[in-house]
Residue frames relative to the residue before (quaternion, step in Angstrom):
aa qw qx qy qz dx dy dz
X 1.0000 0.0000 0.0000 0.0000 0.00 0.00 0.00
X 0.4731 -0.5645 0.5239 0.4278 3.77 -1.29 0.45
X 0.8121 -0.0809 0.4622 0.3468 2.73 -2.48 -0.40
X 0.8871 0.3483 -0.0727 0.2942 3.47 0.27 -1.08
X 0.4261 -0.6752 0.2707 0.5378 3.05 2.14 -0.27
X 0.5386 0.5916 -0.3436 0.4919 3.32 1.06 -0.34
X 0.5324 -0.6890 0.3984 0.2883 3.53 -1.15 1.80
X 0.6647 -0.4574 0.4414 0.3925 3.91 -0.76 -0.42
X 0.4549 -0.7728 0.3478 0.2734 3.49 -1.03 0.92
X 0.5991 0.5845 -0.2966 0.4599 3.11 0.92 0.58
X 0.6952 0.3495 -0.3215 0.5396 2.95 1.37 -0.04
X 0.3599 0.7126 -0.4421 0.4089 3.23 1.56 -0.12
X 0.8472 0.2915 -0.0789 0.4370 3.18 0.05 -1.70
X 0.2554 0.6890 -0.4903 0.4687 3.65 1.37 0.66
X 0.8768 0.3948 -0.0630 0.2672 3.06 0.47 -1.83
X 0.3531 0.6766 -0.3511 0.5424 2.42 2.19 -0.35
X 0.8607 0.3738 -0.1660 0.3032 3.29 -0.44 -1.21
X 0.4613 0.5870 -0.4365 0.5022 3.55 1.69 -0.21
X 0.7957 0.4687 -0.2577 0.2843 3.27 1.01 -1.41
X 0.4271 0.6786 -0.3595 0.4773 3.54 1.92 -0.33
X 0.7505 0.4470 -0.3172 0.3693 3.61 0.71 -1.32
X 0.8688 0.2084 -0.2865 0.3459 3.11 1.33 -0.63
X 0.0606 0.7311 -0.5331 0.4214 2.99 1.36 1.44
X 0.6067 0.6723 -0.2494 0.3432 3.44 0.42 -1.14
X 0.6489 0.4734 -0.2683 0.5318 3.94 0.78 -1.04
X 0.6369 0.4409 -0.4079 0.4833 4.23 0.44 -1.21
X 0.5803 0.5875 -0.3959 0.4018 4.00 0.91 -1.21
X 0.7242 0.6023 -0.1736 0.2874 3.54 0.93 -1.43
X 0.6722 0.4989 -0.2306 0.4961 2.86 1.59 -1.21
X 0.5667 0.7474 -0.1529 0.3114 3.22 1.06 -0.69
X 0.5888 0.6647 -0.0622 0.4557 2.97 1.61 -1.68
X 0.7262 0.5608 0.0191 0.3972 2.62 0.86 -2.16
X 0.7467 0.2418 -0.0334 0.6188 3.71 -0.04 -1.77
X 0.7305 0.4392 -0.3698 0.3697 3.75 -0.02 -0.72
X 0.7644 0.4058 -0.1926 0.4626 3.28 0.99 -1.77
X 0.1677 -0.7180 0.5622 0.3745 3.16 0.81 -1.27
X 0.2049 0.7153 -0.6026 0.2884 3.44 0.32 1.41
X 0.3508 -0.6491 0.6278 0.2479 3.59 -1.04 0.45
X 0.0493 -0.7598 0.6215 -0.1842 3.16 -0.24 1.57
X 0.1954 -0.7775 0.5667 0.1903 3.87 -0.70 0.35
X 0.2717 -0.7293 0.4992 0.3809 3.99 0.11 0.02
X 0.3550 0.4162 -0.5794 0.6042 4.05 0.93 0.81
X 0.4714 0.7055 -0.4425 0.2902 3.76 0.46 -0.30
X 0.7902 0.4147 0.0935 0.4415 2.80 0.76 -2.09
X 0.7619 0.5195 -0.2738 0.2733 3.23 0.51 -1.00
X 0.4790 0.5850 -0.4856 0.4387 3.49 1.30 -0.24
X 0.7525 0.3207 -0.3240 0.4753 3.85 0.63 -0.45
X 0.5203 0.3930 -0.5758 0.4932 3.66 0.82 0.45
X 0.6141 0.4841 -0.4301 0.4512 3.74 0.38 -0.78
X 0.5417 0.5333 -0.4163 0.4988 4.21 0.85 -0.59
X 0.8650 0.2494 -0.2346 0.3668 3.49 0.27 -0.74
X 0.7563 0.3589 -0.3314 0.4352 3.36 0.66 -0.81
X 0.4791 0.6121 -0.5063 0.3733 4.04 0.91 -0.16
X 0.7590 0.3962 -0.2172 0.4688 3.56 0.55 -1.56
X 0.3570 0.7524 -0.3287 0.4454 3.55 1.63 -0.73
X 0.8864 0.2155 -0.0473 0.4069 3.15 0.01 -1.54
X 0.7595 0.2850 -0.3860 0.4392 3.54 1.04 0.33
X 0.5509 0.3586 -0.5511 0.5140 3.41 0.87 0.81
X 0.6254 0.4908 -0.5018 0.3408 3.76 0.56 0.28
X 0.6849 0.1702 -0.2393 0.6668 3.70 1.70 0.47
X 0.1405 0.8029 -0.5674 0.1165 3.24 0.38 0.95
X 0.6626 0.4490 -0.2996 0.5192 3.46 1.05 -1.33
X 0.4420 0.7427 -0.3059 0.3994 3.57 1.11 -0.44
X 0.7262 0.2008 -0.0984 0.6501 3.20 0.48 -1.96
X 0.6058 0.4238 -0.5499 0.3887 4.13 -0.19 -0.14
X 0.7522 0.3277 -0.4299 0.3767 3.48 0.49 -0.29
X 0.3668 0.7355 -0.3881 0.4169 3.50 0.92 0.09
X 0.5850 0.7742 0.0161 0.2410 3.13 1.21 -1.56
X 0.7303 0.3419 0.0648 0.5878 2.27 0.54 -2.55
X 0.3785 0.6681 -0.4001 0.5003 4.15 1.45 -0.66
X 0.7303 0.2710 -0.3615 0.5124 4.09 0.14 -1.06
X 0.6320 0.5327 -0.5086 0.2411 3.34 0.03 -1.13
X 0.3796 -0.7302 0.4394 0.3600 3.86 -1.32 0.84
C-alpha cells in the first residue's frame, strides 16, 4: 500500500483491466440470449484475453519484479 493507504497505480489499473476482460462474458450473454445475435465465444475472448492477461501482470508486477531480481546471481 502507499503513503496514503491507497494500493499502487499499477496495480490499480491491473485490476482494472482484469475487471474489463471479465466484463466482457455478462456483454456476451446479453448479445446472444437476450438479443439474439450470433455471437461465437472465439468472438469474445480475444478481448477477455486483452484485459485480464495485461490485467494480471501489472496487478503483481512489484510481485513478479521481485521474484526476478531473487534469480539474478
Amino acid at each position: 500500500m502507499g503513503k496514503d493507504g491507497q494500493r499502487p497505480l499499477d496495480e490499480r489499473i491491473g485490476r482494472l483491466l482484469i475487471l474489463a476482460g471479465v466484463a466482457v462474458w455478462p456483454a456476451y450473454v446479453v448479445l446472444r440470449w437476450l438479443v439474439g445475435l450470433d455471437l461465437d465465444a472465439k468472438e469474445v475472448l480475444p478481448f477477455h484475453l486483452a484485459g485480464v492477461i495485461p490485467g494480471a501482470i501489472l496487478a503483481r508486477w512489484r510481485w513478479l519484479r521481485g521474484l526476478v531480481r531473487r534469480q539474478r546471481p
